[in-house]
VEXTOR-114592 format. One record per residue: residue in one letter; x, y, z of N, C-alpha, C, O in turn. Coordinates in steps of 0.1 Angstrom, whole numbers, padded with zeros to 4 digits, always signed. Atoms other than C-alpha are relative to their C-alpha. Example, Ala and Ser with C-alpha at 12.3 -4.5 7.8 and 13.67 -1.06 7.14 Angstrom:
// residues 2
a+0009-0012+0000+0123-0045+0078+0009+0012+0000+0019+0012+0007
s-0009-0011+0000+0137-0011+0071-0008+0011+0008-0003+0022+0009
This chain:
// residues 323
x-0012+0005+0006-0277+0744+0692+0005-0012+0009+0010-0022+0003
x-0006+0011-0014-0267+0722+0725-0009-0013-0004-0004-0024-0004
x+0011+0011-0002-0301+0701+0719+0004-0005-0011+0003-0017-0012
x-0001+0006+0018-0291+0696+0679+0010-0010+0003+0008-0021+0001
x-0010+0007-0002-0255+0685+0691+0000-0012+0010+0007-0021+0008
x+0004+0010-0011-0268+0664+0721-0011-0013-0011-0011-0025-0008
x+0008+0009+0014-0293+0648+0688+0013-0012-0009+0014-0024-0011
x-0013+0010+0008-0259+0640+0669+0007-0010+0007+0010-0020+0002
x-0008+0009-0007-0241+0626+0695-0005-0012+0005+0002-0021+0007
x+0006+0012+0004-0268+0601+0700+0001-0008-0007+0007-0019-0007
x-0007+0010+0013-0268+0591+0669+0010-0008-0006+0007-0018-0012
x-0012+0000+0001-0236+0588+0664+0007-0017+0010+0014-0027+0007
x-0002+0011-0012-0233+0563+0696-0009-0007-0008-0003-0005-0019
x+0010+0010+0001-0264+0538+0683+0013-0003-0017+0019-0014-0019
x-0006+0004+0008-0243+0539+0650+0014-0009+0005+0015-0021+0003
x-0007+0008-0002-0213+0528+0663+0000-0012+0012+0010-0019+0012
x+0003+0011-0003-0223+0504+0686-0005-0013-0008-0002-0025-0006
x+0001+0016+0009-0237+0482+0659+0012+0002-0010+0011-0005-0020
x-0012+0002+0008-0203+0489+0640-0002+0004-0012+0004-0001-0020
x+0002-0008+0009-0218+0512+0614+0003+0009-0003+0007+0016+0007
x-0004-0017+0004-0210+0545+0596-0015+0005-0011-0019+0000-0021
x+0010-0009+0008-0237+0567+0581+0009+0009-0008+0018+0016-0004
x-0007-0014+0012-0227+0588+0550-0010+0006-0008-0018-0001-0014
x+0008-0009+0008-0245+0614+0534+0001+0007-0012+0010+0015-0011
x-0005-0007+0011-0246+0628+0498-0010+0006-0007-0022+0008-0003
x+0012-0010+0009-0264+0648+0471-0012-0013-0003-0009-0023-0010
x+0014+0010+0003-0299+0625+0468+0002-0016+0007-0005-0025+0005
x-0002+0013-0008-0286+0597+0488+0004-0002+0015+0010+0007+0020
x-0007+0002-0013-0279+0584+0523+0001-0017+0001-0008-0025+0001
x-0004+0015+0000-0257+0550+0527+0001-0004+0008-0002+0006+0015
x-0003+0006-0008-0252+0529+0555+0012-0011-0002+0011-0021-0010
x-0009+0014+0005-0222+0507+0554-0001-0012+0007-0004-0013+0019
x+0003+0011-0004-0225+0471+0555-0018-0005-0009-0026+0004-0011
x+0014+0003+0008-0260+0452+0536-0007+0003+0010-0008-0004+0020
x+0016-0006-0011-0288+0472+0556-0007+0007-0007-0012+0015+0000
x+0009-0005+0006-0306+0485+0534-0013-0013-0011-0013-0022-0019
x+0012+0015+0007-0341+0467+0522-0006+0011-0013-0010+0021-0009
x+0010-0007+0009-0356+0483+0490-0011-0010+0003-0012-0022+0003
x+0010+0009+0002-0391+0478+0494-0016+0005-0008-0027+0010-0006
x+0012+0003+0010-0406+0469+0461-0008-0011-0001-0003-0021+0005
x+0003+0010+0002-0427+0447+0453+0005-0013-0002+0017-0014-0001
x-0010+0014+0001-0420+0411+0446+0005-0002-0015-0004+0003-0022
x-0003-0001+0013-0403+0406+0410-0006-0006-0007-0009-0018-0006
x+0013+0006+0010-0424+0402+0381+0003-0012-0002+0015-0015-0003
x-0007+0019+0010-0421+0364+0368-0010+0002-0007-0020+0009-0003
x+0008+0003+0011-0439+0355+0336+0001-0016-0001+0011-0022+0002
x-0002+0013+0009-0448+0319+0322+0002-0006-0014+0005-0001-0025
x+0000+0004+0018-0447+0301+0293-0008+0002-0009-0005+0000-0021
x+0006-0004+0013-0472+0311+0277-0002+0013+0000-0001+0022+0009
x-0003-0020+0003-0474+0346+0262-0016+0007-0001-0024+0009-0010
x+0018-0007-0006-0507+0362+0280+0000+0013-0004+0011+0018+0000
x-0007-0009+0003-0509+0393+0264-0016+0007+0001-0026+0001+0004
x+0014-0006-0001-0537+0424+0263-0012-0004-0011-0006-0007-0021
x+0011+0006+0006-0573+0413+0246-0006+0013+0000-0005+0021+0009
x+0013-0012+0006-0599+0440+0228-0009-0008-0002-0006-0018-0009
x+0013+0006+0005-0633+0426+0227-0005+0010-0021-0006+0022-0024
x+0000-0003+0017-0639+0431+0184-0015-0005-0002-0021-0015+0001
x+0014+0003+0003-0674+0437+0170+0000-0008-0015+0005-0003-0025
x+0000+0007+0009-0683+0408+0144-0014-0001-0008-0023-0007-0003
x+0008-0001+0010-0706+0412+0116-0003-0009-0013+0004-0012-0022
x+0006+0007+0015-0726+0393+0089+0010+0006-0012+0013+0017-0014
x-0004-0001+0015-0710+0392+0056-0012+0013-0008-0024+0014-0006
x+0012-0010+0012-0727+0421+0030+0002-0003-0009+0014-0006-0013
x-0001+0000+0015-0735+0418-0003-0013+0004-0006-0023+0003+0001
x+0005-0008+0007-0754+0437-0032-0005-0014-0006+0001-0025-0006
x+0003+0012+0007-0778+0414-0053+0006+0011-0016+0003+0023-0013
x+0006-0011+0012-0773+0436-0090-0009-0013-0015-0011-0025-0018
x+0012+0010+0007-0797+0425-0118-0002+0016-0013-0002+0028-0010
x-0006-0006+0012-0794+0438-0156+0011+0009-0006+0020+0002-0008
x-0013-0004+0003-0767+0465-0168+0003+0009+0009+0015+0012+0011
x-0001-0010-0012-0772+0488-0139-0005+0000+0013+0000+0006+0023
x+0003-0005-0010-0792+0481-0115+0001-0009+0017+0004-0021+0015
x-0005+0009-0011-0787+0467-0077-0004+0003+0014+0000+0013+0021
x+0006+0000-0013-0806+0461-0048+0014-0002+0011+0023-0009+0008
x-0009+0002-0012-0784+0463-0013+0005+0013+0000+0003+0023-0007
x-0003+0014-0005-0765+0460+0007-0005-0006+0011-0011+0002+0019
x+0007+0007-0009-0777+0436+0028+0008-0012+0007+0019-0018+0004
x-0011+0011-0012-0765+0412+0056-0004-0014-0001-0015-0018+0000
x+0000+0019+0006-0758+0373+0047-0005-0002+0019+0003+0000+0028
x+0005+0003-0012-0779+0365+0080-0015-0003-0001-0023+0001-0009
x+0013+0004+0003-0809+0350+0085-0011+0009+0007-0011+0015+0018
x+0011-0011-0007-0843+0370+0087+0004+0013-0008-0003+0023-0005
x-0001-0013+0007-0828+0397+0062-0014-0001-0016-0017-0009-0024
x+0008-0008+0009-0854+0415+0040+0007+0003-0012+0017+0009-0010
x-0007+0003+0011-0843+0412+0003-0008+0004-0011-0015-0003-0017
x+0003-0002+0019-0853+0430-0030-0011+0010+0005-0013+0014+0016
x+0012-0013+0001-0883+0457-0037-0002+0000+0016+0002-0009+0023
x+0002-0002-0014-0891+0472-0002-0022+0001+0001-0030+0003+0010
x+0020+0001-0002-0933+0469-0011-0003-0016+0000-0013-0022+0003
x+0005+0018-0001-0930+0431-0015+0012-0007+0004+0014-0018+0001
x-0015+0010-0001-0895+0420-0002-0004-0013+0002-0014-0018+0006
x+0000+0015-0003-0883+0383+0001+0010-0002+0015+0021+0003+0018
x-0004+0003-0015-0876+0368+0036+0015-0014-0001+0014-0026-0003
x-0013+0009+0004-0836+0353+0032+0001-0004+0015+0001+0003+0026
x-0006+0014-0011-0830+0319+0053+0010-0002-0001+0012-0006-0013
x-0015+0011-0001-0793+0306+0059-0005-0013-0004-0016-0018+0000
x+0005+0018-0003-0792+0269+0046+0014-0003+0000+0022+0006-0003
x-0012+0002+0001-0760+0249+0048+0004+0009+0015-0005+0011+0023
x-0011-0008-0012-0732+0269+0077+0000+0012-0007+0011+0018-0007
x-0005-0014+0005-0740+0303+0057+0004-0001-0014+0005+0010-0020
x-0001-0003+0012-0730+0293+0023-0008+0001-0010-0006+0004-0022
x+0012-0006+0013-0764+0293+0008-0013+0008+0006-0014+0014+0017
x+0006-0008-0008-0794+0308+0010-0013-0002-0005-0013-0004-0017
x+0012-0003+0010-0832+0308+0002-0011+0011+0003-0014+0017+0013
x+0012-0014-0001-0858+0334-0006-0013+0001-0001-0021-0001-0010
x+0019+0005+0001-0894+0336+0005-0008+0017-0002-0006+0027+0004
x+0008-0006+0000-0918+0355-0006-0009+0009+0011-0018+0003+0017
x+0008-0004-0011-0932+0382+0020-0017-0002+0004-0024-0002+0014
x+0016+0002+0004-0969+0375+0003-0001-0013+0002-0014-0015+0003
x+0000+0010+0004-0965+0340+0002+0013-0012+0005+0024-0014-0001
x-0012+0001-0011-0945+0322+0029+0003-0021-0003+0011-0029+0002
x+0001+0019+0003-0954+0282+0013+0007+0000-0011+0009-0012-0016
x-0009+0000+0014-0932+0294-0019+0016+0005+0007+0020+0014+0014
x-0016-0007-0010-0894+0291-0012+0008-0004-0014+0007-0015-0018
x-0010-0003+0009-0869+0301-0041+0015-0003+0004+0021+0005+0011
x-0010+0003-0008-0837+0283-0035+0005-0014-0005+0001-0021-0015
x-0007-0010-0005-0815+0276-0024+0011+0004-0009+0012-0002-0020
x-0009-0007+0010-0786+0300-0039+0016-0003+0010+0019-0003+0022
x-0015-0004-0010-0749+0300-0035+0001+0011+0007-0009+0019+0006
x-0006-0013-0008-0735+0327-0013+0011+0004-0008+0008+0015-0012
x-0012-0003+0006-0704+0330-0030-0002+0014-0009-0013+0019-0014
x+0001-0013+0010-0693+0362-0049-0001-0001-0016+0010-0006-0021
x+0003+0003+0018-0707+0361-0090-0008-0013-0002-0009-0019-0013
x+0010+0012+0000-0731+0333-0080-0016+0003-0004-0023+0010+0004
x+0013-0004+0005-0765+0336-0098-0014-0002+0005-0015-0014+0006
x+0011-0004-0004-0801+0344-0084-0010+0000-0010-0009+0008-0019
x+0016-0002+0012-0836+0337-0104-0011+0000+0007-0018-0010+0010
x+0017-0002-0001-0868+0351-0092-0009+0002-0006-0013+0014-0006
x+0006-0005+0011-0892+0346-0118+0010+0000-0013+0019-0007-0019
x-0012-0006+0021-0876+0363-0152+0009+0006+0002+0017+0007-0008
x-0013-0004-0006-0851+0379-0127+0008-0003+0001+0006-0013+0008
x-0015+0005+0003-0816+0372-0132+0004+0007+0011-0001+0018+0014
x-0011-0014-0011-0793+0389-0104+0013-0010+0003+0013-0022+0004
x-0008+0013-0004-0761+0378-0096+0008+0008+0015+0011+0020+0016
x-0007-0007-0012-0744+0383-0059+0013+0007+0001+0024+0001-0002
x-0016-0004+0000-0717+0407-0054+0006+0003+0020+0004+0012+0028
x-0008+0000-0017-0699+0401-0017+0007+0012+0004+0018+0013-0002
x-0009-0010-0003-0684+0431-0001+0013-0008+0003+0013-0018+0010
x-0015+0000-0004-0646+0428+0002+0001+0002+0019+0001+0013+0024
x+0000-0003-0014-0644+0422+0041+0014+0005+0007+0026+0002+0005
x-0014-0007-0007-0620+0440+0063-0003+0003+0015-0014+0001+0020
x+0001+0002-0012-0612+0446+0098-0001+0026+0000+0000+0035-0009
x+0007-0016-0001-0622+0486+0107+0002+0001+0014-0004-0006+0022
x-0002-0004-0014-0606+0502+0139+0003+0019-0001+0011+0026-0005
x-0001-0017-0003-0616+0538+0147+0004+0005+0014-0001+0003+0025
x-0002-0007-0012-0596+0560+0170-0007+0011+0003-0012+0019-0005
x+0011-0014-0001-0615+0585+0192+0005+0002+0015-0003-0003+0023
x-0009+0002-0011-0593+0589+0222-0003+0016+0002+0002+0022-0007
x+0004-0013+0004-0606+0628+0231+0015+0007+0009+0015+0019+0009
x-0014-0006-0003-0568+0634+0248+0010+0002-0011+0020+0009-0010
x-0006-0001+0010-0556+0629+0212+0012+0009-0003+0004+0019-0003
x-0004-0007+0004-0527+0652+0203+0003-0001-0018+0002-0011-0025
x+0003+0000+0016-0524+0663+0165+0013-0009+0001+0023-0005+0006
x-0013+0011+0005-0499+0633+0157-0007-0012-0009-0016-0019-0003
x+0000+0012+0009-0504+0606+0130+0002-0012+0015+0009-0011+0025
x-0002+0013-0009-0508+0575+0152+0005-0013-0007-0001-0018-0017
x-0002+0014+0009-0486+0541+0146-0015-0009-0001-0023-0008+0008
x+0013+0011-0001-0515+0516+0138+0005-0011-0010+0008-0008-0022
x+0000+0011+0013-0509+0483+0120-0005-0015+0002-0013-0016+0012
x+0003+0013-0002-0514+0446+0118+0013-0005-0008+0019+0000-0018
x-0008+0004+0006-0491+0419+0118-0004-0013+0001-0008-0017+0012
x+0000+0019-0004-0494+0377+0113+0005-0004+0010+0016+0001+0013
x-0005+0007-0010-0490+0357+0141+0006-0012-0006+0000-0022-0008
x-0008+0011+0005-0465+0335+0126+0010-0002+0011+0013+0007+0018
x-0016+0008-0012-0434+0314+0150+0008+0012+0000+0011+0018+0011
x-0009-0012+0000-0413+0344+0137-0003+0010+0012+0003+0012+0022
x+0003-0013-0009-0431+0371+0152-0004-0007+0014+0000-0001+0024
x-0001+0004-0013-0440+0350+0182+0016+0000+0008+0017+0005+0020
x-0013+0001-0009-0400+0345+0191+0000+0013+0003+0001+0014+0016
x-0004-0013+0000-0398+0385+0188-0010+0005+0009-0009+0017+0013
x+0008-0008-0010-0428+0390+0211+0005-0006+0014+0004+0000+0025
x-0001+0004-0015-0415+0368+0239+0018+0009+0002+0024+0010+0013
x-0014-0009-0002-0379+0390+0231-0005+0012+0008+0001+0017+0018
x+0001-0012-0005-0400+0420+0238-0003-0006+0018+0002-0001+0029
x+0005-0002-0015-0416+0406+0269+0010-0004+0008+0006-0005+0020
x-0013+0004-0011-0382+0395+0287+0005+0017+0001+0006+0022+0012
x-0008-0021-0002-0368+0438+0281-0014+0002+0006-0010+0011+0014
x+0014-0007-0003-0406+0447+0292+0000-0006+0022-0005-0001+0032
x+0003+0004-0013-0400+0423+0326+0012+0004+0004+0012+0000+0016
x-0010+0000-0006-0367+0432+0334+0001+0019-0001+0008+0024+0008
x+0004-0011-0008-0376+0470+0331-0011+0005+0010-0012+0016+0015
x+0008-0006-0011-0404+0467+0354+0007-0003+0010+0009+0006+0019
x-0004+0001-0012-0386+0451+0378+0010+0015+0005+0010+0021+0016
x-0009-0012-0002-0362+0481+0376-0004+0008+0004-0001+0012+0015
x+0010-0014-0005-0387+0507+0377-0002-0004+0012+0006+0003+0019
x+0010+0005-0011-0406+0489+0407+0012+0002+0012+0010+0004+0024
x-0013+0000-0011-0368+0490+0425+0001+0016+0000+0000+0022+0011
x+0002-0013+0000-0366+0528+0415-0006+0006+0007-0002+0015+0014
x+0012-0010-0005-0396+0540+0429-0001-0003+0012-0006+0004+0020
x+0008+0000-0013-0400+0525+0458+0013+0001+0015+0025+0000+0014
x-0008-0006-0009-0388+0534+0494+0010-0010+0001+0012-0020-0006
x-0011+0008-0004-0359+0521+0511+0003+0000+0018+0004+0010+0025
x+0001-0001-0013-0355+0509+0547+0013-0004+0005+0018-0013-0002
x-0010+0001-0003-0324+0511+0565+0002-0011+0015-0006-0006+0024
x+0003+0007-0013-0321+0484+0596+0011+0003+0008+0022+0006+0003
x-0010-0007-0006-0302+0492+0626+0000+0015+0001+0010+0019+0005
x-0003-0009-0004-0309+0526+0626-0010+0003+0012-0021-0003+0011
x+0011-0002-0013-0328+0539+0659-0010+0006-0007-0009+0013-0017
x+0010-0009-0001-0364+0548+0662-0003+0012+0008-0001+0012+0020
x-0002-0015-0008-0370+0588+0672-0014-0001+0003-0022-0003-0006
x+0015+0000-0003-0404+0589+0691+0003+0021+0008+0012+0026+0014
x+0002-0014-0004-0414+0628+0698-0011-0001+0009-0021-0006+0007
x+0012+0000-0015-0433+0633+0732-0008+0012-0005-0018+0016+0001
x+0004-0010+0000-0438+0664+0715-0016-0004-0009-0026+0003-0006
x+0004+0004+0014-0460+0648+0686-0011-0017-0001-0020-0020-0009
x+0000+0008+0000-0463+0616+0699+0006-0012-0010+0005-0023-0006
x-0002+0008+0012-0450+0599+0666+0014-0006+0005+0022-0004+0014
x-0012+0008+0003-0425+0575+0659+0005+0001-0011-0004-0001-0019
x-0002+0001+0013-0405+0577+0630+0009-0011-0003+0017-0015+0005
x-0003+0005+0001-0393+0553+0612+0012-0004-0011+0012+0004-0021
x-0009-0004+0006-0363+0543+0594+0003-0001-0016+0013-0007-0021
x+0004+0004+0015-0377+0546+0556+0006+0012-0003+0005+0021+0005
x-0004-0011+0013-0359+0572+0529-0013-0007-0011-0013-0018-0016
x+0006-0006+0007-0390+0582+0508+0003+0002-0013+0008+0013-0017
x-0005-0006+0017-0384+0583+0471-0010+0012-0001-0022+0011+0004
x+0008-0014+0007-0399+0620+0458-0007-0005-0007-0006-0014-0015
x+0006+0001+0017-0425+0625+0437+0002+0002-0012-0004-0002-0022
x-0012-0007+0011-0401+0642+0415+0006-0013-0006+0007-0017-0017
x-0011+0008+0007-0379+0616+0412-0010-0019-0002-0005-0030-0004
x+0014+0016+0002-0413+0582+0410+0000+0009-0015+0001+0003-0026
x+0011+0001+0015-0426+0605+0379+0014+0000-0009+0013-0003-0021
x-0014+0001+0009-0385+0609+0366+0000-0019-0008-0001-0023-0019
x+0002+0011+0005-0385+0573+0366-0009-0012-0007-0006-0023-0011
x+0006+0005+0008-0414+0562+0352-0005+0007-0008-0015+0002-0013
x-0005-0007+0013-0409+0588+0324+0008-0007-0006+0004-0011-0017
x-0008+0008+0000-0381+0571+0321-0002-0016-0006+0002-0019-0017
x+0009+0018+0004-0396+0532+0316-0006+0001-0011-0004-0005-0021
x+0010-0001+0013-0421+0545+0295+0003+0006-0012-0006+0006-0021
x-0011-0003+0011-0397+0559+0269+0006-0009-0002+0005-0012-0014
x-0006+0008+0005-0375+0533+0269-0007-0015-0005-0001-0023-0012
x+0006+0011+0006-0407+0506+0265-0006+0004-0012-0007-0004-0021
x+0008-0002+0016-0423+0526+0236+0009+0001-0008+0005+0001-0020
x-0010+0005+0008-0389+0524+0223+0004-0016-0011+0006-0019-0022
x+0003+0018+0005-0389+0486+0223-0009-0003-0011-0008-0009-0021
x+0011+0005+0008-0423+0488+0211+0002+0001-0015+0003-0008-0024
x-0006-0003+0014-0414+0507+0182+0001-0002-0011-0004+0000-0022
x-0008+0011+0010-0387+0487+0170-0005-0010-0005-0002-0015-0016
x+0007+0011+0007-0409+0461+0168-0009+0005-0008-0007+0002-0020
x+0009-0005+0008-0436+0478+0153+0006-0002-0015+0000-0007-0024
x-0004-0005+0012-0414+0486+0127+0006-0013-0009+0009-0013-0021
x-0009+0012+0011-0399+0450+0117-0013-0008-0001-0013-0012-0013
x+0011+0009+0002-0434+0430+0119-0012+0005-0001-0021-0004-0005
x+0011+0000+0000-0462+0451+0120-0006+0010-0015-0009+0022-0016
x-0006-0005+0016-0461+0455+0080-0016+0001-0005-0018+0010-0013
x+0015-0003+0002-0498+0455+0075-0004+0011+0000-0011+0010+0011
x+0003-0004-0001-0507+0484+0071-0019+0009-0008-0026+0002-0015
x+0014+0000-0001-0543+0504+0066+0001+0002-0015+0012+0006-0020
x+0002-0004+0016-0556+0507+0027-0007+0012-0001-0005+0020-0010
x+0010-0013+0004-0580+0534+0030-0003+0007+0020-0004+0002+0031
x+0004-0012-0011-0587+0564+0058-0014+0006+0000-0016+0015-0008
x+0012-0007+0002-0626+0573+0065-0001+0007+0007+0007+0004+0016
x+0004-0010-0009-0637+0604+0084+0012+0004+0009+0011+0011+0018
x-0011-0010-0002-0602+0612+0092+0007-0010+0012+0019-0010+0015
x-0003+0006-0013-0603+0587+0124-0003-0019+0000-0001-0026+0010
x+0002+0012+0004-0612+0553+0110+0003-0011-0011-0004-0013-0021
x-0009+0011+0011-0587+0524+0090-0003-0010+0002-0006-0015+0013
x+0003+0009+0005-0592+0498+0070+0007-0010-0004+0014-0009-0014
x-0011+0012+0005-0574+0467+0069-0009-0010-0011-0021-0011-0013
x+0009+0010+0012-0582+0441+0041+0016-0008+0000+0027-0004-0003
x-0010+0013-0005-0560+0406+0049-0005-0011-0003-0017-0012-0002
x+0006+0015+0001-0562+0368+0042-0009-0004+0015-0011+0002+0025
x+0002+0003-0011-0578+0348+0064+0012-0004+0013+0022-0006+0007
x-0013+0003-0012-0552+0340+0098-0003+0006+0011-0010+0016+0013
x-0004-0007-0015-0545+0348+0132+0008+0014-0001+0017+0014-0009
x-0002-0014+0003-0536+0385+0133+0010+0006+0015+0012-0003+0024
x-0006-0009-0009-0516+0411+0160-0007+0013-0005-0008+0015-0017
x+0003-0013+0003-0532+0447+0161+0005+0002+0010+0005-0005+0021
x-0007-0009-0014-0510+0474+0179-0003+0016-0007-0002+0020-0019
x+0004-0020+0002-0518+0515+0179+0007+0007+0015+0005+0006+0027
x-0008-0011-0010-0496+0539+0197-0008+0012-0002-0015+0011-0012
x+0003-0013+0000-0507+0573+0201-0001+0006+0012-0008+0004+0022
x+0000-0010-0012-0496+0604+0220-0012+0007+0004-0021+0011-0003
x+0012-0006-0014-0519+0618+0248+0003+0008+0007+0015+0009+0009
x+0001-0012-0010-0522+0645+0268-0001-0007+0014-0010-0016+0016
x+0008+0010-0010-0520+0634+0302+0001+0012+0011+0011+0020+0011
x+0008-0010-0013-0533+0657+0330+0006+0004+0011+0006+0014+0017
x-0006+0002-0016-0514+0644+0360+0016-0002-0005+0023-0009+0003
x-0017-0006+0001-0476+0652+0345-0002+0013-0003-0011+0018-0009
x-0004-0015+0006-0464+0685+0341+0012+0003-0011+0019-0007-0014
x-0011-0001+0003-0440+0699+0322+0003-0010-0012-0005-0018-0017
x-0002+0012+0013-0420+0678+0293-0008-0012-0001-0010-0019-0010
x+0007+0013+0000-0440+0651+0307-0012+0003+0000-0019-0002+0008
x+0014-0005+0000-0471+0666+0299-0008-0013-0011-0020-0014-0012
x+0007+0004+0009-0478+0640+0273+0001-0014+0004+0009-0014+0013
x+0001+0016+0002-0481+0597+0272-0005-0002-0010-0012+0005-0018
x+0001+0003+0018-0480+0573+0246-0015-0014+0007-0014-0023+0015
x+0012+0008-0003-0518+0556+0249+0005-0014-0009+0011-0013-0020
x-0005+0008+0010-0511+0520+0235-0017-0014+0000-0024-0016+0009
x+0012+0007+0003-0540+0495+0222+0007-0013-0008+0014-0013-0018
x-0010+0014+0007-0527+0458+0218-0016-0009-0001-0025-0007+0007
x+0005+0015+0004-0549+0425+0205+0003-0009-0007+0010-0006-0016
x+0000+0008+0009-0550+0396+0190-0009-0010-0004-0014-0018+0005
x+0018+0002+0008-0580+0382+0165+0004-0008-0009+0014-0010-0016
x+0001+0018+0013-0587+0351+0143-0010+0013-0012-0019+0021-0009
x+0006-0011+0012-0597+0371+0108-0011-0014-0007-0003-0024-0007
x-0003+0010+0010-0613+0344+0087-0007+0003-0015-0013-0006-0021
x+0001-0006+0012-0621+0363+0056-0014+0003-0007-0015+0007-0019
x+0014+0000+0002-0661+0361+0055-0008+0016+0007-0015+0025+0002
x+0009-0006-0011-0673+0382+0087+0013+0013+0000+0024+0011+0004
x-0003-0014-0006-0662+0420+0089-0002+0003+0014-0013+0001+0020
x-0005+0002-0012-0645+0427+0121+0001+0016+0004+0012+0020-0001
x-0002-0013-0005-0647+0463+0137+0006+0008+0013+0004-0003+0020
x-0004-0002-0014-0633+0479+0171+0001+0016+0001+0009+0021-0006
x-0005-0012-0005-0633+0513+0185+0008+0001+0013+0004-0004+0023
x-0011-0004-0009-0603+0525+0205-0003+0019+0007-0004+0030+0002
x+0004-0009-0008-0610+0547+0232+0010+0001+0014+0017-0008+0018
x-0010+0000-0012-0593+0564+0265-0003-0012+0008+0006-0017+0015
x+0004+0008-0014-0616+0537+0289+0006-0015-0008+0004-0025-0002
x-0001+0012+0000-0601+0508+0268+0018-0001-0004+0024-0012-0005
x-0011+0005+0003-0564+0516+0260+0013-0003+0012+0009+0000+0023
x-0005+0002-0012-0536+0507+0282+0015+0004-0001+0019+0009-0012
x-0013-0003-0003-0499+0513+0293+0010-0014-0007+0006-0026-0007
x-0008+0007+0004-0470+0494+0278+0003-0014+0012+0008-0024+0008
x-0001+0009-0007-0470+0473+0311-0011-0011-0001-0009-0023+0002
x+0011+0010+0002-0504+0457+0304+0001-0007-0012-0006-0017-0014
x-0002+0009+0014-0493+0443+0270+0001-0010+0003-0008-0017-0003
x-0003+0011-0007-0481+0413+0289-0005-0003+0013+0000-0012+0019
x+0005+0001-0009-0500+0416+0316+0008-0001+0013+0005-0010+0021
x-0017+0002-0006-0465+0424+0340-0006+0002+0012-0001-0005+0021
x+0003+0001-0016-0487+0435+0370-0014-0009+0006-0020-0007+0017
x+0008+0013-0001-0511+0403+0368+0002-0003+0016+0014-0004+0017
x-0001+0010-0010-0513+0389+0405+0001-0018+0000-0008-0025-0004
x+0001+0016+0003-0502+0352+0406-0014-0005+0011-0017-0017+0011
C-alpha cells in the first residue's frame, strides 16, 4: 500500500510540475491542455481524377449460327479467324477480311478455292454451291458469375450502370463521404500518445513504458463495424438511384446476364459473407466487386467474381493507395 501511494505521489509531482491535471473516466483518460497526439496515419487525400477498383473481363469472339433451309443450322461458331465451319467430315476454314466484318470460306479439301467474302452482319446471306444459309449473330451480353464459397443465402445487389457526367458527379459525391470516413476510422482506431507524461522503467522487467493509451481490440473491430455499415449504406443509395441495369436472365442459379448498347459501363455487386475473424453480430461482411468496362456491342464480355478478387468498400477508390 505505502509503495502504491509513494507510485501516486510521484506522479502526481511530474504532473504538476509541467502544470497538468490528469483525469480519468469510463474508456478514457484526459490530460489538460493539447498533449495528446492520435497516431493515425496521415489523412487520405484523393486527386482529380476518379481512380477507382478494375476487374480484368474475359473477351470473346462474336458467335453466330449459319441456318440453311426451313430448319436446319449449323453452329455456333466463333467470328474469329481459323474457325472450322459447316459438315464436320469436310468443313470450311473461315478467314476474317476487312476489321471482322466479313469473312471467307475455304474449303478443307481444297485450300486454292476461296468462297467469299460474306457480310458478318446478322440476316446476311451465305452461298456454297446450291447452299443458301443466312447468318444469325448471337445477341451479345456481358455474363458475371458469383462463386464466392463464404456466400450467405442472400440475393446479392448486382447491376450495371452508364458512365454518363451524371453518374460521374455522384461517384466523386460518394468518394468525398468514403474519404472523410476513413479518415475517421483511421483516427478511431489508432493509439494515442500523451506528451509530458513520465517514462516508468522497471528494474524488475527491465522495460520502459511508454506513454501510449492502446485502443482495444474490442473497440478497432466496434469501429470498423461501424465504417463498414455506414459505407455499404452510401453504397446502396447509390446503387439504388443509378445502377438501373439490371440482369435479364439467371443461369445455374449463380450466373447474370446483362444485354446493353454499346458504351462505357459501371458494374457493382454487394454480397454478404461470412467472415471468420469477427464474432458475434459481426460475424458477417459485405464482399463488394466494383469495375468499369467499354461494352461495344459485338464481343461478349464475361467475369467471375470470387473471394481472391473482391474487395472492401475502401478499395473502390483506392483510399489506402500510397502516394
Amino acid at each position: 500500500m505505502r509503495a502504491q501511494a509513494v507510485a501516486i505521489c510521484v506522479c502526481w509531482r511530474a504532473f504538476a510540475a509541467t502544470g497538468q491535471a490528469l483525469s480519468t473516466g469510463q474508456g478514457s483518460v484526459r490530460l489538460s491542455g493539447d498533449t495528446r497526439e492520435v497516431l493515425a496515419p496521415s489523412p487520405v487525400q484523393v486527386g482529380n481524377e476518379l481512380e477507382m477498383a478494375a476487374l480484368p473481363m474475359t473477351v470473346s469472339p462474336p458467335q453466330f449460327f449459319l441456318n440453311y433451309g426451313t430448319s436446319g443450322r449449323y453452329g455456333p461458331y466463333a467470328l474469329a479467324d481459323g474457325t472450322l465451319v459447316g459438315n464436320k467430315q469436310a468443313p470450311y476454314l473461315l478467314r476474317l477480311a476487312s476489321p471482322g466484318d466479313a469473312f471467307t470460306l475455304t474449303p478443307s479439301g481444297n485450300t486454292n478455292q476461296v468462297y467469299g467474302p460474306f457480310s458478318a452482319a446478322n440476316g446476311a446471306t451465305v452461298t456454297l454451291g446450291g447452299t443458301v444459309m443466312t447468318v444469325v449473330r448471337f445477341p451479345t451480353a456481358l455474363e458475371v458469375t458469383l462463386r464466392h464459397p463464404g456466400k450467405i443465402n442472400q440475393m446479392p445487389l448486382i447491376g450495371v450502370a452508364p458512365r454518363t457526367p451524371a453518374v460521374e458527379k455522384e461517384l466523386y459525391g460518394l468518394r468525398e463521404k468514403y474519404v472523410a470516413l476513413a479518415n475517421r476510422v483511421n483516427s478511431e482506431t489508432a493509439d494515442v500518445e500523451f506528451a509530458g507524461v513520465p517514462r516508468v522503467h522497471s528494474r524488475v522487467t527491465g522495460n520502459t513504458s511508454t506513454p501510449v493509451v492502446r485502443t482495444s481490440g474490442r473497440d478497432k473491430q466496434n469501429a470498423l463495424k461501424g465504417a463498414e455499415l455506414s459505407a455499404i449504406h452510401f453504397l446502396e443509395t447509390l446503387f439504388r438511384q443509378v445502377f438501373t441495369i439490371h440482369s435479364q436472365a439467371i443461369t445455374d442459379g449463380a450466373t447474370y446476364h446483362f444485354r446493353m448498347p454499346p458504351g462505357d459501363y459501371l458494374l457493382c455487386v454487394m454480397q454478404r459473407v461470412k467472415d471468420p475473424r469477427a464474432q458475434g453480430i459481426a460475424g458477417s461482411a459485405t464482399a463488394v466487386w466494383w469495375t468499369a468496362f467499354p461494352f461495344d456491342g459485338a464481343h461478349p464480355l464475361a467475369l467471375t467474381l470470387t473471394a481472391e478478387n473482391a474487395i472492401t468498400w475502401r478499395e473502390i477508390f483506392a483510399l489506402d493507395t500510397p502516394d
